[in-house]
Each structure stands twice: as C-alpha cells, then as structure tokens.
C-alpha positions in Angstrom: 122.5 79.0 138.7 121.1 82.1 137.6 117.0 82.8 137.6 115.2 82.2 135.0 112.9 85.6 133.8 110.2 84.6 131.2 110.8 87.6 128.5 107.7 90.3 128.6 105.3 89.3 126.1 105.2 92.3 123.5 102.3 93.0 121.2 102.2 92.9 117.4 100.8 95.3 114.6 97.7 94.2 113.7 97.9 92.4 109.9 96.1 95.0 108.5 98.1 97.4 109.5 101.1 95.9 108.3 99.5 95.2 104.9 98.6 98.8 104.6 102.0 100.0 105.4 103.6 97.7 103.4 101.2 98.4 100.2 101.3 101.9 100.9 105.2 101.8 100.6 105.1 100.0 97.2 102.4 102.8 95.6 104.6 105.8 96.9 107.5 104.2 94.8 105.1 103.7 92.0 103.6 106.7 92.1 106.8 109.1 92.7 108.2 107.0 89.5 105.0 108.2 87.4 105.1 111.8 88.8 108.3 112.3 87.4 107.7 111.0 84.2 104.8 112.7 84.0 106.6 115.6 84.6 109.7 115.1 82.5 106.9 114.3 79.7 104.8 117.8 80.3 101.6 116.1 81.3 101.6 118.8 84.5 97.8 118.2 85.4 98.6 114.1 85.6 101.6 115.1 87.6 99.5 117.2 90.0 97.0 114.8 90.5 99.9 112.2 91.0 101.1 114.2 94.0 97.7 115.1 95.7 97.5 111.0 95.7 101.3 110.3 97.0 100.3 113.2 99.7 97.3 111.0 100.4 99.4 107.9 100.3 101.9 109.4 102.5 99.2 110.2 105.0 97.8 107.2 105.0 101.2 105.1 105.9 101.5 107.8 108.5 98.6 106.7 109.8 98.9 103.1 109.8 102.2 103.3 111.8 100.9 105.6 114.7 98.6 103.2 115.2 100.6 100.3 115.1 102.9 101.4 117.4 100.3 102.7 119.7 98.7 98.8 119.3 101.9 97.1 120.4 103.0 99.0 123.3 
C-alpha cells in the first residue's frame, strides 16, 4: 500500500488582515466610482481629495497583504 504523509500544516492570514483587505477592496471600488463622477461633474478639489484617499487605500491593502503572506509562510 502506499505511505501515508500527513499534509504540512500551513498557516493562515490573521482575520484582521483579511478584513482589512477585503474592506479595503470594497472602498477602492467606491471611491474610484466617486472620483470619476466627481470629475465628470467638475468638483476637481473633491476629486483630488478622492485620489490622495484611494492612494492611501491602496497602500493600506498593500500593506495588509505583505504581511499576510509573510504570516502564513
């Protein structure tokens, strides 16, 4: 019969992390979605503000990933 190898346990993203990806996802949709209406609509100081805060997003997820990955192997 063949052996038997228990598979390697492998570690998971912290919930938090996850969360915080997952949210962060959800807010760059929203906020590219009001960046270009902003824009279409002429309000360019909401539009800038919009895209310093999907930059920050953006960073953010970034973030959250590298260290989820780093947590789980």
């Amino acid at each position: 019969m063949s052996e038997h190898r228990p598979r390697p346990q492998t570690e998971v993203a912290a919930p938090r992390k996850v969360a915080r990806i997952r949210i962060g996802s959800f807010a760059l949709v929203l906020l590219f979605g009001l960046g270009v209406l902003t824009w279409v609509a002429g309000v360019y100081w909401l539009t800038i503000v919009l895209a310093v805060a999907f930059v920050a997003v953006a960073v953010g997820i970034t973030l959250a990933s590298w260290h989820a990955s780093g947590e789980a192997g």
